[in-house]
MMTF fields as JSON, N, C-alpha, C and O atoms, coordinates in Angstrom:
{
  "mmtfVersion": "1.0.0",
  "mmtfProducer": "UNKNOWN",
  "numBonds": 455,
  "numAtoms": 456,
  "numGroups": 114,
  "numChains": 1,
  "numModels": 1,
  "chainsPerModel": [1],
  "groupsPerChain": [114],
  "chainIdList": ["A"],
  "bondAtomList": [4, 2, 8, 6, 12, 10, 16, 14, 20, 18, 24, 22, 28, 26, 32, 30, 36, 34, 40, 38, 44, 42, 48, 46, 52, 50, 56, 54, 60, 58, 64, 62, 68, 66, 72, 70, 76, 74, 80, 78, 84, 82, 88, 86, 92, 90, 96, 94, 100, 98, 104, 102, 108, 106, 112, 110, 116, 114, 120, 118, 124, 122, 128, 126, 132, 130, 136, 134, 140, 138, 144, 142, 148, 146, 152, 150, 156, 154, 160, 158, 164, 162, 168, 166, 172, 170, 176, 174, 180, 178, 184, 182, 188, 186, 192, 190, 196, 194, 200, 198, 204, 202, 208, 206, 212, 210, 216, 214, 220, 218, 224, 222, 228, 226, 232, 230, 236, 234, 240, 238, 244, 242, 248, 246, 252, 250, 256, 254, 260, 258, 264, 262, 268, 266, 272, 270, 276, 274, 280, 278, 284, 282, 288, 286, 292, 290, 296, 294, 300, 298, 304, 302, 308, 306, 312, 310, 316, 314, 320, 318, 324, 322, 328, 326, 332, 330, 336, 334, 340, 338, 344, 342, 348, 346, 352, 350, 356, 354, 360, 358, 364, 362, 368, 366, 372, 370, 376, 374, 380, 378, 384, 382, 388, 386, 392, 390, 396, 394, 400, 398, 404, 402, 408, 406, 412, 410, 416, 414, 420, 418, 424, 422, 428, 426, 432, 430, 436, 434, 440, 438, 444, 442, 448, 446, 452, 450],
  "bondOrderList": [1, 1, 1, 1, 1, 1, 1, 1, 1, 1, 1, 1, 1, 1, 1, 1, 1, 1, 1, 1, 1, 1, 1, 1, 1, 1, 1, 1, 1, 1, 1, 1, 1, 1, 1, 1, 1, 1, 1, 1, 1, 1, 1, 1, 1, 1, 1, 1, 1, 1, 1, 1, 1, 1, 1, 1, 1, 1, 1, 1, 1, 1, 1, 1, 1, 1, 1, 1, 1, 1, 1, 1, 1, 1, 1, 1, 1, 1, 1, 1, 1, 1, 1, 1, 1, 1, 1, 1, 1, 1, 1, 1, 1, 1, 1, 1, 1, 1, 1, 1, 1, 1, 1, 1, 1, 1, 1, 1, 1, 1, 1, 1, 1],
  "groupList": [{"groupName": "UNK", "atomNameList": ["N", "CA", "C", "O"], "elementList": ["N", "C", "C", "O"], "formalChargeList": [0, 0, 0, 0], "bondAtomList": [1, 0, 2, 1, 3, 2], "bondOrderList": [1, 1, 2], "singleLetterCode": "X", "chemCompType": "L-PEPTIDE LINKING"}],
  "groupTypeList": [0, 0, 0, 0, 0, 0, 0, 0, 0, 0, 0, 0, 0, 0, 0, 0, 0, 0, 0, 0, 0, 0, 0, 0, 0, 0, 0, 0, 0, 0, 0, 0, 0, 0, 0, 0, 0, 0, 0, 0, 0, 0, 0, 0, 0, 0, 0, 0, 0, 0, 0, 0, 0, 0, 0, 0, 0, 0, 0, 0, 0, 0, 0, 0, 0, 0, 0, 0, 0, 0, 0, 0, 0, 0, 0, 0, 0, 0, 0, 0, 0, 0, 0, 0, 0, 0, 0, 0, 0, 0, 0, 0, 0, 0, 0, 0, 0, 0, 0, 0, 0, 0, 0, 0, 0, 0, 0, 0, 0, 0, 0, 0, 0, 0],
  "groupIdList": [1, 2, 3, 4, 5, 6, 7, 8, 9, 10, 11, 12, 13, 14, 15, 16, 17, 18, 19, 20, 21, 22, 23, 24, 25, 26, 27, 28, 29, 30, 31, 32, 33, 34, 35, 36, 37, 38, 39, 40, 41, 42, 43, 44, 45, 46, 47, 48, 49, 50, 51, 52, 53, 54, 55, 56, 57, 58, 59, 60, 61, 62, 63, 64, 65, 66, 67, 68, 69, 70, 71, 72, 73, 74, 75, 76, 77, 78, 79, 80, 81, 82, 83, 84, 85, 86, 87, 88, 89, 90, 91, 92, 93, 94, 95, 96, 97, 98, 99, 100, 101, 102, 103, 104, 105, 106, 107, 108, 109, 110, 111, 112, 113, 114],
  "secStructList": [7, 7, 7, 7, 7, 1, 7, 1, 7, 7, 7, 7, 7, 7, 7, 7, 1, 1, 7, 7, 7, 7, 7, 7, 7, 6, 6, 6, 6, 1, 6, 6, 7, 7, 1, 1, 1, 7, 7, 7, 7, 7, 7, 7, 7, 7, 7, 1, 7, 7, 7, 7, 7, 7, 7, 7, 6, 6, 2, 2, 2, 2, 6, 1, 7, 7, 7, 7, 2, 2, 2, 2, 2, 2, 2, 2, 2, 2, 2, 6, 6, 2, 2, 2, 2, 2, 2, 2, 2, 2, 2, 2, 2, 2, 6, 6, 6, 1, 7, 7, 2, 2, 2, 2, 2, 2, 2, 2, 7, 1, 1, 1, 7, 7],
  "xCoordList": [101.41, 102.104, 102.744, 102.043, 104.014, 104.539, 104.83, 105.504, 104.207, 104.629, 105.613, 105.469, 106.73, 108.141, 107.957, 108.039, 107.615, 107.87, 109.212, 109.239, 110.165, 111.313, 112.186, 112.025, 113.355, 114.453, 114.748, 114.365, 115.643, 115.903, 116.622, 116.778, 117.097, 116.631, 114.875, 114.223, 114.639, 113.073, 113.112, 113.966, 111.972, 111.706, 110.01, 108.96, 110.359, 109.023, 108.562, 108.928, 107.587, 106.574, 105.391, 104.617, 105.319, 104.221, 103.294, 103.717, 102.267, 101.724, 101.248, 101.175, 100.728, 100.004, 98.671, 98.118, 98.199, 96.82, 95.643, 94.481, 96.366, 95.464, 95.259, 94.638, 95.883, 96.213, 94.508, 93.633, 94.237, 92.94, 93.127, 93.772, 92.502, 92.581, 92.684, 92.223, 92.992, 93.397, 93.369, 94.454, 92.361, 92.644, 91.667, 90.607, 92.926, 92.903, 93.001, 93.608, 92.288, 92.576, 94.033, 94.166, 94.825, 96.028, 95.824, 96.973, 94.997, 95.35, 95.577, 96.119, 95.214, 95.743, 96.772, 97.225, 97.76, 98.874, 99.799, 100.498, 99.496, 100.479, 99.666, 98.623, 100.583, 100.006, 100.356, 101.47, 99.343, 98.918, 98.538, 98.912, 97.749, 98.114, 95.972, 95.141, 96.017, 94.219, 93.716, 92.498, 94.633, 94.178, 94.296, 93.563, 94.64, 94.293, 96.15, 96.492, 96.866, 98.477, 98.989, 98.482, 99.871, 100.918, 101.315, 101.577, 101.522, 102.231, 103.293, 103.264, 104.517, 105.904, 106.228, 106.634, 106.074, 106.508, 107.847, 108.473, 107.991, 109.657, 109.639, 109.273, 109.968, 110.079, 111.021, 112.232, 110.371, 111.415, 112.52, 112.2, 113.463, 114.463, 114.76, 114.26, 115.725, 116.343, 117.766, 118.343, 118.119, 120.129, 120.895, 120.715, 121.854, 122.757, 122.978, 124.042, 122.004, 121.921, 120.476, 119.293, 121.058, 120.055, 120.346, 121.498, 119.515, 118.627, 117.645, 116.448, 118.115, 116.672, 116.255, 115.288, 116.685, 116.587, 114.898, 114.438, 114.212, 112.713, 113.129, 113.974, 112.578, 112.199, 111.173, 110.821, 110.345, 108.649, 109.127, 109.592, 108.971, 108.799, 107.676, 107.829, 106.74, 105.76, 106.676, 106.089, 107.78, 108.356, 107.575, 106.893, 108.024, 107.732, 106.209, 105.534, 105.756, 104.328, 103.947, 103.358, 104.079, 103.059, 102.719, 101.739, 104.31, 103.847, 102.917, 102.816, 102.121, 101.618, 99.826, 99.425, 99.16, 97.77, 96.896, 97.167, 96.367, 95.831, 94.374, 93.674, 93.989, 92.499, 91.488, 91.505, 90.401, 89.197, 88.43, 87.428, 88.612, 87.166, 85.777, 84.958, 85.638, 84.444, 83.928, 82.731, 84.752, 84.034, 83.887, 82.764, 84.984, 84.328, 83.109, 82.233, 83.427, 81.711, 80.865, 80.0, 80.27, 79.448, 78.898, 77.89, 79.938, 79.5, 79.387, 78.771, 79.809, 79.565, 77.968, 77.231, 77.662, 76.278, 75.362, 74.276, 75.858, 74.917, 74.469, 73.33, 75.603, 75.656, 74.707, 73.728, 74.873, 73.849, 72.61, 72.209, 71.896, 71.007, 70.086, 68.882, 71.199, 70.177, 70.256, 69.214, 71.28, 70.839, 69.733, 69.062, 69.733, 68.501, 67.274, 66.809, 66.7, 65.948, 65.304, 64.141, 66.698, 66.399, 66.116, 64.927, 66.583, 66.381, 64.847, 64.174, 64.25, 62.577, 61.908, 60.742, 62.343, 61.492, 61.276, 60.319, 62.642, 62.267, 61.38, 60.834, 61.454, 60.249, 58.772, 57.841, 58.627, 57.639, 56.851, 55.645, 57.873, 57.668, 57.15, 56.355, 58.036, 58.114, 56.103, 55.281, 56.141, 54.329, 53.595, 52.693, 53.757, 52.548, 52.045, 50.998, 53.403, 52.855, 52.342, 51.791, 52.546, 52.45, 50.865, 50.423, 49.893, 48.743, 48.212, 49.01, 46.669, 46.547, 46.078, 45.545, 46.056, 46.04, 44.35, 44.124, 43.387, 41.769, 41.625, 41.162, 41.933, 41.779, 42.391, 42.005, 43.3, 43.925, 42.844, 42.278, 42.768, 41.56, 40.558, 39.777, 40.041, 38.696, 38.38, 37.328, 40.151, 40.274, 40.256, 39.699, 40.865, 41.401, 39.99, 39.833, 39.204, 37.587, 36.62, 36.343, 36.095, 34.709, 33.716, 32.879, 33.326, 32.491, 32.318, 31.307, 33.451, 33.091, 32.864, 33.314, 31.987, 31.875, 32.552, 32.725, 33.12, 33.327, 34.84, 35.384],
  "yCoordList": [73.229, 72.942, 74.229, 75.2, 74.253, 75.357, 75.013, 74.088, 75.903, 75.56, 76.33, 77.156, 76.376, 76.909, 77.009, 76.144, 78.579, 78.938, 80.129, 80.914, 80.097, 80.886, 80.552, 79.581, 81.222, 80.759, 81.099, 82.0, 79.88, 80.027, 81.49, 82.334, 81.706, 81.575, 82.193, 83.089, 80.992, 81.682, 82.499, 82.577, 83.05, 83.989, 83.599, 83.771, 83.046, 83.271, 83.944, 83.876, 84.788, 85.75, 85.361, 84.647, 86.09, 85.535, 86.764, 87.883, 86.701, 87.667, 88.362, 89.408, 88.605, 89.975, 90.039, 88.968, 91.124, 91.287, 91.317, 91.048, 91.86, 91.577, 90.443, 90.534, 89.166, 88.072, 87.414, 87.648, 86.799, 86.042, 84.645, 84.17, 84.01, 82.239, 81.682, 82.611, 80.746, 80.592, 79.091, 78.573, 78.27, 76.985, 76.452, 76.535, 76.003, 76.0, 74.371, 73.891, 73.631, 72.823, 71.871, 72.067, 71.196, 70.73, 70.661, 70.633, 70.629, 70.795, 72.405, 72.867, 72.76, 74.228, 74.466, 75.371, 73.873, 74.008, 73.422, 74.023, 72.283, 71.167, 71.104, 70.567, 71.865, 71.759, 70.259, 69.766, 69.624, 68.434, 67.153, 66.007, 67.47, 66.501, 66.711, 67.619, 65.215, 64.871, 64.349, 64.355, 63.791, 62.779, 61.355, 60.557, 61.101, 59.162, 58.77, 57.735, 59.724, 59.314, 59.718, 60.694, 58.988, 59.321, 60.309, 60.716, 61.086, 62.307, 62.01, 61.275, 62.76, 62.547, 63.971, 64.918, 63.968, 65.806, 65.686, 64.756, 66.758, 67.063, 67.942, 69.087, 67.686, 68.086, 69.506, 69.498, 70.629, 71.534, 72.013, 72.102, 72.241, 72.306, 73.52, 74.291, 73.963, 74.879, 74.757, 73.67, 75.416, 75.793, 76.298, 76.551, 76.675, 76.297, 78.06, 78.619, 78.488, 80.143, 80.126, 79.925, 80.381, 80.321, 81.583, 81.986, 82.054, 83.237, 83.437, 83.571, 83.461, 83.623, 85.118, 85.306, 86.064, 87.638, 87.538, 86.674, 88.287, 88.422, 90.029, 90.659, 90.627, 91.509, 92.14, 91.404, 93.678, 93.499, 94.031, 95.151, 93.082, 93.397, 94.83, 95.288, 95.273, 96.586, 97.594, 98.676, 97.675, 98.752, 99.358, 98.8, 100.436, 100.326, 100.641, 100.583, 101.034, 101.748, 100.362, 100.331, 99.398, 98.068, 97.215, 96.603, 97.62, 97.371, 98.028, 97.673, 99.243, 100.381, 99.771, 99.598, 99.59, 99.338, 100.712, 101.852, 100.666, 101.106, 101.487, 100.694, 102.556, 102.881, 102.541, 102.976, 101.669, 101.169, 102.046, 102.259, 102.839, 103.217, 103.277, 104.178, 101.451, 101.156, 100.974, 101.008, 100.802, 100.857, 102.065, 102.406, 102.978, 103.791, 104.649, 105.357, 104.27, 105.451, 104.448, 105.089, 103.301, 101.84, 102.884, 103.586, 102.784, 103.173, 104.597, 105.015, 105.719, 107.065, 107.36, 108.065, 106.626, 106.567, 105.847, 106.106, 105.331, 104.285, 104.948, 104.71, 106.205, 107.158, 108.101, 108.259, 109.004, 109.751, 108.952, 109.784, 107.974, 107.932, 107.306, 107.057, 107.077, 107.427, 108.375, 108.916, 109.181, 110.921, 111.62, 112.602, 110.962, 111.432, 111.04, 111.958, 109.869, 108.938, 109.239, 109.13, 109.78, 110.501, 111.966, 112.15, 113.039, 114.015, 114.114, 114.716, 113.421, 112.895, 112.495, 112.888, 111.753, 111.488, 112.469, 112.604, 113.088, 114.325, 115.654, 116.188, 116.001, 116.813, 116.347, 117.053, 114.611, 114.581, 114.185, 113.972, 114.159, 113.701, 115.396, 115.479, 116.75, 117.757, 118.305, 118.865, 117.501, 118.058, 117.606, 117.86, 116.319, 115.706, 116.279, 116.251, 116.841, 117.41, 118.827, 119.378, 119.339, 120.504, 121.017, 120.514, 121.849, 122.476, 122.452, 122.874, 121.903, 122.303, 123.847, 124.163, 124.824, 126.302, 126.352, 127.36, 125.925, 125.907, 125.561, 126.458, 124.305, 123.815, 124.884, 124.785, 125.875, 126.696, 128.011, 128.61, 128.231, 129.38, 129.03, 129.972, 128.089, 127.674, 127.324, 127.019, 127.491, 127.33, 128.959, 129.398, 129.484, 130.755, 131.922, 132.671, 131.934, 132.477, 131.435, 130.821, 131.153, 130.229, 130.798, 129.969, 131.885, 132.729, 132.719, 133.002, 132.357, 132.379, 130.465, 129.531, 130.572, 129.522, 129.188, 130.161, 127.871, 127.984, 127.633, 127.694],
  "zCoordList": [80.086, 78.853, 78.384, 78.096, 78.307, 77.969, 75.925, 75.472, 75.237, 73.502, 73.64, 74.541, 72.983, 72.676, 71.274, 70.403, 71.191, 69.65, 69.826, 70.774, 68.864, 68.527, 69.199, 69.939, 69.167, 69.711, 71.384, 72.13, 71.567, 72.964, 73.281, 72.397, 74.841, 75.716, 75.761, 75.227, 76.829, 77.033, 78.338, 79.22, 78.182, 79.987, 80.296, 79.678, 81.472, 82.247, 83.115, 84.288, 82.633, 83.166, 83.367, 82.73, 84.634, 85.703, 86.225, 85.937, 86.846, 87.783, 87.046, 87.692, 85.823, 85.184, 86.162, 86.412, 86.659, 86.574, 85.75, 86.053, 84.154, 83.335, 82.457, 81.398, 82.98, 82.728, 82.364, 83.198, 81.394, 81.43, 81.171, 80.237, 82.088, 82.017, 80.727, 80.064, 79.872, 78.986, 78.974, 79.237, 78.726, 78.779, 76.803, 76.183, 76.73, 74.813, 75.118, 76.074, 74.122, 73.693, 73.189, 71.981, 73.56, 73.133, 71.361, 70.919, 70.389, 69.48, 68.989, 67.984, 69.63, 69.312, 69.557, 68.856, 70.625, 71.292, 69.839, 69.023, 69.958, 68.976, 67.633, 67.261, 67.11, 65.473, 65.017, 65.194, 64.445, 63.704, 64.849, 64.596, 66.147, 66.741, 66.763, 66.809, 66.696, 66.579, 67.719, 67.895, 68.716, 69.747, 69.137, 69.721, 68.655, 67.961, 68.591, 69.163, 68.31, 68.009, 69.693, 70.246, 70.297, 71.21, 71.109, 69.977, 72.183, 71.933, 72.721, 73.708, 72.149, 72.825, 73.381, 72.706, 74.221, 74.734, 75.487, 75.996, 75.372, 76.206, 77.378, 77.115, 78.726, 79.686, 80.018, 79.797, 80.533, 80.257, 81.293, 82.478, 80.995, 82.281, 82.291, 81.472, 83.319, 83.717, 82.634, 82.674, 82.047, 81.089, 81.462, 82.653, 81.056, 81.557, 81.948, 82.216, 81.895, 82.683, 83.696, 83.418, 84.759, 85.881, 86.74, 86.895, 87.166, 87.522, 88.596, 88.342, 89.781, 90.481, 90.539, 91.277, 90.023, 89.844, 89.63, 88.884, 90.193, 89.846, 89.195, 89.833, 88.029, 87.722, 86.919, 85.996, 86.973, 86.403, 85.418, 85.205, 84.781, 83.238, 82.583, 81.451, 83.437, 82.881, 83.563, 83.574, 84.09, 84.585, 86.33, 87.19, 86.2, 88.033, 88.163, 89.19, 86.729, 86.828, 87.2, 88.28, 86.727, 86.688, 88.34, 88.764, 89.039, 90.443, 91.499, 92.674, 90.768, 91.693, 91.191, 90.04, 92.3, 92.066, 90.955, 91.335, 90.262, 89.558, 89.955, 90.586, 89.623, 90.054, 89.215, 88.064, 89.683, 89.093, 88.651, 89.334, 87.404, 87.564, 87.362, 87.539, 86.713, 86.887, 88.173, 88.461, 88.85, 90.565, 91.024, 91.395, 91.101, 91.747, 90.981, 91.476, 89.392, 89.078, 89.158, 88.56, 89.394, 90.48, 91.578, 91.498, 92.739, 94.112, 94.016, 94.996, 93.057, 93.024, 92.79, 93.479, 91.639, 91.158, 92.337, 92.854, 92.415, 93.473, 94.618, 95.019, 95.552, 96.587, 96.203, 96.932, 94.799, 94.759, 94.078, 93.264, 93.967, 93.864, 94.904, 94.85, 96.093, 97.678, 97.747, 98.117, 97.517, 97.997, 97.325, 97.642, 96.472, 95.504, 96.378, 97.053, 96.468, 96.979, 98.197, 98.585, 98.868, 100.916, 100.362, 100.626, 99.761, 99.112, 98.982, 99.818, 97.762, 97.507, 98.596, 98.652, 99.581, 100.705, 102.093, 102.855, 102.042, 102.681, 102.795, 103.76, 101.347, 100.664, 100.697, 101.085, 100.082, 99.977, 101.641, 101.763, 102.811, 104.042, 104.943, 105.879, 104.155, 104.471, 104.312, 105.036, 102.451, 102.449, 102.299, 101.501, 103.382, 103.809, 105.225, 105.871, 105.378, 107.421, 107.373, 108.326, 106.28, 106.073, 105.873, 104.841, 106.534, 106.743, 105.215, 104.378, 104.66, 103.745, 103.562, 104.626, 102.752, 102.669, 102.688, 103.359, 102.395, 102.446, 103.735, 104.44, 104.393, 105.987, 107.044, 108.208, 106.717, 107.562, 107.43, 108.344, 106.039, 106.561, 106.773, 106.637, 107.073, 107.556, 108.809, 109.371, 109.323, 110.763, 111.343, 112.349, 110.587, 110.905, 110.917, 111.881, 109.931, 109.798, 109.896, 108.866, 110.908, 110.992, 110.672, 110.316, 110.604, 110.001, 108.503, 107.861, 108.093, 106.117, 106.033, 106.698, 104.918, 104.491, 103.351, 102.618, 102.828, 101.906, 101.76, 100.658]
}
């Protein structure tokens, strides 16, 4: 349903990315209409100026992909906190193999007790 508010000519624009779905109720569309009454709508045509010219209306910036950066600080965070994770497991993998310091001299002097 296209509503036609202001004066002609109209332009249709298409393709936003930041476009959000938009599905309204027809009484919001058609002021005073309840559902009980017929509606008479009018079909819209092409006038008597036709155009197949595509042009972007946001200028040339708007055709160039844009950088996310809720994603990439997502997968940035996400990277170092395995590095973190392998980091911690390395250390704590490093001193578990590692000689305790009482068991080494007790290897080292059998003669002392203690």
């Amino acid at each position: 349903m296209f509503a036609a508010r202001g004066a002609a000519p109209f332009l249709l624009a298409y393709g936003s990315r930041d476009a959000k779905p938009a599905a309204y109720p027809i009484a919001t569309l058609v002021p005073g209409y309840s559902g009980e009454e017929t509606l008479e709508l009018k079909r819209a045509q092409i006038g008597t100026i036709q155009t197949t010219e595509q042009r972007p209306l946001g200028g040339e910036a708007a055709l160039h992909e844009r950088v996310d950066w809720k994603r990439w600080t997502l997968w940035g965070s996400l990277v170092l906190g395995v590095a973190a994770l392998g980091w911690m497991a390395l250390r704590l993998g490093r001193q578990m193999t590692k000689p305790d310091n009482a068991t080494t001299a007790a290897r080292a002097d059998p003669t002392r007790n203690g």
